[in-house]
C-alpha positions in Angstrom: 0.0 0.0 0.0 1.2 3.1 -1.0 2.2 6.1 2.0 0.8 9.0 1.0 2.3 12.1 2.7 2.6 14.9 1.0 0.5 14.0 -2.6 -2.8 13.6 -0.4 -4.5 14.9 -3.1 -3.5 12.2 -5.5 -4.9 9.7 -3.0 -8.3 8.5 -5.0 -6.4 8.7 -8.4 -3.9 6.1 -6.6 -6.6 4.1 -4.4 -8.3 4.0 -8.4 -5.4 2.6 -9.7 -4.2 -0.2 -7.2 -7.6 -1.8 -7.2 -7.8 -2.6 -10.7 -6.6 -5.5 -12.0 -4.0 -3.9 -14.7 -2.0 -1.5 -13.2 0.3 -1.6 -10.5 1.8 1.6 -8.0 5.1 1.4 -6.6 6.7 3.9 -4.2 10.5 4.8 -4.9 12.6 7.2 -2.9 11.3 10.2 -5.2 7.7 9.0 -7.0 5.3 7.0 -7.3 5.5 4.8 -10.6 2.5 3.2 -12.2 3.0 0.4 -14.5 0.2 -0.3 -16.8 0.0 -4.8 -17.7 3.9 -4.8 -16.5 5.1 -1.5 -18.7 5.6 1.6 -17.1 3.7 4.2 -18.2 5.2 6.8 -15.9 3.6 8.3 -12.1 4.0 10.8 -9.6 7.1 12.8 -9.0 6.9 13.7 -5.2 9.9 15.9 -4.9 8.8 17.8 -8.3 5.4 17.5 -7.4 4.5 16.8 -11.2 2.7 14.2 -13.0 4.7 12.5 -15.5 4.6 9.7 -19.0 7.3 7.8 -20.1 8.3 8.6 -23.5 8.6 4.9 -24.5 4.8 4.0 -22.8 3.0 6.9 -25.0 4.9 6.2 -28.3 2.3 4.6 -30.7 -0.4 5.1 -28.3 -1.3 9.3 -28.3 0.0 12.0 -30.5 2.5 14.6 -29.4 -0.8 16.6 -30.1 -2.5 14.8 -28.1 -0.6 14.9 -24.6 -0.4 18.6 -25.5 -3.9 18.8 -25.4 -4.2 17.2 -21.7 -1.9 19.4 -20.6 1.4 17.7 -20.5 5.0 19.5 -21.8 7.8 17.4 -23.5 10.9 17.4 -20.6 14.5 16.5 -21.2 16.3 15.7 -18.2 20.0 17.2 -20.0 23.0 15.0 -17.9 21.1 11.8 -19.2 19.4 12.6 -22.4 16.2 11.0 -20.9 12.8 12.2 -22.4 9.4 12.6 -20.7 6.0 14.4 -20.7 5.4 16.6 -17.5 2.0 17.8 -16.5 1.5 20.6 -13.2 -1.1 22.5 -12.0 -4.2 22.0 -10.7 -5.7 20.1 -13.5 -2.6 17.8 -13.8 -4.0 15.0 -11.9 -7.1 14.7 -14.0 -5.7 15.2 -16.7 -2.9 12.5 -16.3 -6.2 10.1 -15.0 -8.0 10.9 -18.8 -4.5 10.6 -20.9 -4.3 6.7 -19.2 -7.8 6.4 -20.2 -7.0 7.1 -23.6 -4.2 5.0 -24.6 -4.5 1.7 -22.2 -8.7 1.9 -22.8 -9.1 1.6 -19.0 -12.2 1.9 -17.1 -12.6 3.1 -13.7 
């Protein structure tokens, strides 16, 4: 079961997630990742406090348009090259809820 703390307001989105049969949460020292049928698709960032999607989980699956639209940013993290969308604000969570919606056709 997942802790928490500080990213109360992700609770239900969580609670959503680790009762249904295809997705998985697992707490690391920094996030929260979700894995959707064994893949990652991306999580939680607690120290950022920022939603994120792997850039390998969304390829084939949404647009570049598309994650635009719900909000998120392409983010490069420079030392390591690594590539990922980033959503913030106060519609982040939602918004991160209807993009996994999209592309794994999950019901909740």
């Amino acid at each position: 079961m997942i802790k928490f703390g500080k990213v109360s307001m992700a609770k239900n989105l969580f609670e959503l997630l680790e009762n249904h049969d295809d997705f998985e949460c697992q707490e690391g020292k920094q996030q929260i990742m979700i894995f959707f049928q064994g893949q990652k698709v991306g999580g939680y960032n607690t120290k950022l406090n920022h939603w994120y999607l792997s850039k390998m989980f969304v390829a084939n699956k949404v647009s570049d348009a598309g994650l635009l639209s719900y909000g998120f940013k392409m983010k490069e993290i420079k030392k390591s090259s690594h590539m990922y969308w980033e959503a913030k604000g106060l519609t982040a969570e939602e918004n991160f809820k209807n993009a996994l919606i999209h592309m794994t056709g999950a019901v909740f």
